[in-house]
N, C-alpha and C positions, 0 to 999 in steps of 0.2 A: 568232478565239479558239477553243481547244478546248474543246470540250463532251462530258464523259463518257456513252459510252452507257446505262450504267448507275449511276444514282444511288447511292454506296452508303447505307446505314441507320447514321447514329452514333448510337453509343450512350451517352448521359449517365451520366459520371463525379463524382458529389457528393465534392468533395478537401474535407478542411477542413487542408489542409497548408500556407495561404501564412502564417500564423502558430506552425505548429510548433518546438517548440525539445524537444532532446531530451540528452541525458547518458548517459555508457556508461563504466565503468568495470572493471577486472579484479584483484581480492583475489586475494592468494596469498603466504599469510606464518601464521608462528607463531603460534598462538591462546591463551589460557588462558581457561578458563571464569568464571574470575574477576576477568576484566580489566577493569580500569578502565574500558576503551575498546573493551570491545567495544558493539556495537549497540545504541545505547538503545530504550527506547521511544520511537515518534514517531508524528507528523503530517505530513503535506502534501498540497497540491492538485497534484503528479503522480501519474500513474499509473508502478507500477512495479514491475517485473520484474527476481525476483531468480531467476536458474538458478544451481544446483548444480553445481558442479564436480567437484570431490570433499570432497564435508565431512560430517560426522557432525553432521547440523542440521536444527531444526526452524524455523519459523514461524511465528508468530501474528499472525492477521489478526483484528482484535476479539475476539469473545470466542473463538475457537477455535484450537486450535495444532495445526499439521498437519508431522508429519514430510515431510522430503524425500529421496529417496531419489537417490544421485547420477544427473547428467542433467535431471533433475526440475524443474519450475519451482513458484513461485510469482507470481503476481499479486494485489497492492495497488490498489486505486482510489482516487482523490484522498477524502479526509477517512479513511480508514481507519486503527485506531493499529494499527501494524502492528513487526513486531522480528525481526529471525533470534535464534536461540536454539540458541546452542554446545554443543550433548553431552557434548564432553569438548575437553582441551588437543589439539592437535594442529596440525597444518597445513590452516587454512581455504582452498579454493579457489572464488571465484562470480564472478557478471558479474551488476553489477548493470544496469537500464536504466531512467533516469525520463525521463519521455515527459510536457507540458504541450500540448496541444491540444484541439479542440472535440469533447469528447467525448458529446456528442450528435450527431456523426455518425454516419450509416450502416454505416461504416467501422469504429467500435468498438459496434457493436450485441451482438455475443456476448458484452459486459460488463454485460447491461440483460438478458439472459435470467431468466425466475424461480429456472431451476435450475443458475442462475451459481454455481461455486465456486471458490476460489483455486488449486486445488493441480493442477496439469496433469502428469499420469504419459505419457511417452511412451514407445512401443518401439524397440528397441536403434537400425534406422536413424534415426527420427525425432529420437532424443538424437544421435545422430552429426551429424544436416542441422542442429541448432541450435545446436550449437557450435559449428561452423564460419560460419555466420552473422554469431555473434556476435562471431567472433575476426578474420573480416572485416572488421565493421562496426568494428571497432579500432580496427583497420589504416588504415582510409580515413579516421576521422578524424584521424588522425598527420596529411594533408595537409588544405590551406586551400582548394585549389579544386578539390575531390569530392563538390559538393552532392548531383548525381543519383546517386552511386552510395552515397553515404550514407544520402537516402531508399530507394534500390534495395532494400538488403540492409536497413535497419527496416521496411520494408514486409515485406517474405520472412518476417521474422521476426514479426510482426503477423499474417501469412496462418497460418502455422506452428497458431497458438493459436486463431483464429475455426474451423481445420476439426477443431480437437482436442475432445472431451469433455472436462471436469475432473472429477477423481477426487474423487470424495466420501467422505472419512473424516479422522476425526481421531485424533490420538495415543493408542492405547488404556492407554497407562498413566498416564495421567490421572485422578487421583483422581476418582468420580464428582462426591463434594458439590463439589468443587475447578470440575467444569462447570459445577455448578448455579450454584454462585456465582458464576460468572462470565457467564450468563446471564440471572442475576439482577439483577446491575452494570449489563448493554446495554439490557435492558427497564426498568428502571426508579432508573436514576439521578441523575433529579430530584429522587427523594422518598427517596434515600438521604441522610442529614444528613453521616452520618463512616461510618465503619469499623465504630465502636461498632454502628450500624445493623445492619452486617452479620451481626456475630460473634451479636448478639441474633437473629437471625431465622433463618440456620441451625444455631445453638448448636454453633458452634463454639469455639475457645479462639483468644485472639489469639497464642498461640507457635503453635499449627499455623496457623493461615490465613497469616502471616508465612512459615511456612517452606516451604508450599506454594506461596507464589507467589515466593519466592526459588529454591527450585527447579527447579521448572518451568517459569516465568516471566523469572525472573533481574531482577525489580522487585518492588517491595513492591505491598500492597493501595492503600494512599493514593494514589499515585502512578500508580495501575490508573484508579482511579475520578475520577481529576482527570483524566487523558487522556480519560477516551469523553466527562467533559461540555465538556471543551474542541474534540473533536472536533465534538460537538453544534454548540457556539455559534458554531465556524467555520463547519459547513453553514448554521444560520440567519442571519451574516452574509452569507453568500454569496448567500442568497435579498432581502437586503434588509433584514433584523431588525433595530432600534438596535439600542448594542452594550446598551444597560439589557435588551432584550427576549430580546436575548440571553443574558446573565447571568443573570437572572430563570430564563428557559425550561430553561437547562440545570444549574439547581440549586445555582448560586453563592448567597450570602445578601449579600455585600460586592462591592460592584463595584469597589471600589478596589484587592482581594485578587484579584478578577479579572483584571482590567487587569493586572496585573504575571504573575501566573501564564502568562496567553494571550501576553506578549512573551518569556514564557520558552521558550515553549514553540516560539510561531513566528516570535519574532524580529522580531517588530514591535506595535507596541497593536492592539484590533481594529477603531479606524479606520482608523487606516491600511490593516489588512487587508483591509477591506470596502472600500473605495477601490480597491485594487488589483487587486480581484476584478472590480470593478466595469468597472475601464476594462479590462482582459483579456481579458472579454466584448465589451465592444463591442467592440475591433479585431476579434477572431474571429467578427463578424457583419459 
């Protein structure tokens, strides 16, 4: 039997890939800012990356909306309410990527940094190596039997964003109180009742704060402050919360009102949710 003269040293690779599933898609069509159907507000437990093609857009990741500049990415982490946000009518171009896996790996650790931020500015070659990446990663899944080169090229793209910095800023034409308010909404959404709440505490009028987050935003306040505590009571069923503790926690007063809202929102009750989350975990352990 041969016996290597020299041992080599392996080196331990923590994958958390045999559960991964992941989605890639490419927009490129007529836009109006007023579309019915452009990008709502949402939720989900992917992580997801939306790169700039070419479009005149911004992002909002919770309480903050961060232009993109084309090339440009942004990243979402699962519970975040997150929206692209159309500047003007035109021809939208992006690659979205939602990505479900054990995201307490090692692997996505540059998403758990303190001074983790959505918005990844890259220079001109490193917008050039992500787009092509991405139009790879397309490509390959056009075919049925190109697992490794489909992880290949999401991995590339994954490494792309762990060695990048994210740029820190936000939309500076942003009304200030339009920030505070919305800062106001993520800290403390519990103990906001309604809207009413809000218009009373920064004496605002409710025809500005309405047109402020219709334009900026492209959603009303209601439906602002119904997303972070929906967002909320998905993270606390995720940890295990009932759904009452949930409801409760995140500043519902009707659980029944709940329940329907949280299927509107994800598309299922949040038992079921919390079930699903539930067993997801386990395989990915």
């Amino acid at each position: 039997m041969y016996e290597p003269k020299f041992m080599p040293q392996l080196e331990e690779i923590i994958s958390p890939f045999s559960h991964l599933r992941f989605y890639i898609v490419h927009n490129n069509k007529y836009k109006r800012v007023d579309d019915a159907d452009s990008d709502p507000l949402h939720i989900h437990n992917y992580l997801e990356i939306f790169l700039n093609i070419s479009s005149d857009v911004s992002f909002l990741v919770n309480n903050n909306l961060y232009p993109v500049p084309f090339g440009d990415a942004v990243i979402s982490c699962a519970g975040d309410i997150h929206m692209g946000v159309f500047n003007k009518s035109a021809v939208q171009e992006h690659i979205c990527i939602w990505i479900d896996a054990d995201f307490d790996s090692p692997i996505f650790s540059f998403l758990r940094k303190k001074d983790f931020c959505p918005l990844f500015s890259f220079d001109q070659p490193t917008k050039k190596r992500v787009q092509e990446l991405a139009f790879s990663l397309l490509k390959v899944c056009e075919k049925e039997d190109s697992q490794l080169e489909k992880m290949s090229y999401l991995l590339q793209i994954l490494a792309v964003f762990e060695k990048k910095t994210p740029h820190h800023t936000t939309q500076a034409d942003i009304p200030e109180a339009l920030q505070k308010i919305l800062d106001d909404i993520h800290e403390n959404f519990s103990e906001i009742g309604s809207v009413k709440d809000v218009l009373e505490s920064h004496f605002v009028s409710s025809a500005t704060l309405t047109r402020w987050f219709r334009k900026h935003l492209h959603t009303s306040p209601r439906e602002y402050i119904e997303s972070v505590r929906l967002s909320n009571a998905a993270v606390l069923l995720s940890k295990g919360c009932s759904v009452t503790e949930a409801c409760v926690c995140s500043g519902f007063s009707d659980c029944s009102h709940f329940i329907l809202l949280f299927k509107k929102k994800f598309g299922e009750t949040p038992l079921k949710y919390k079930k699903k989350v539930s067993i997801n975990r386990h395989l990915q352990e």
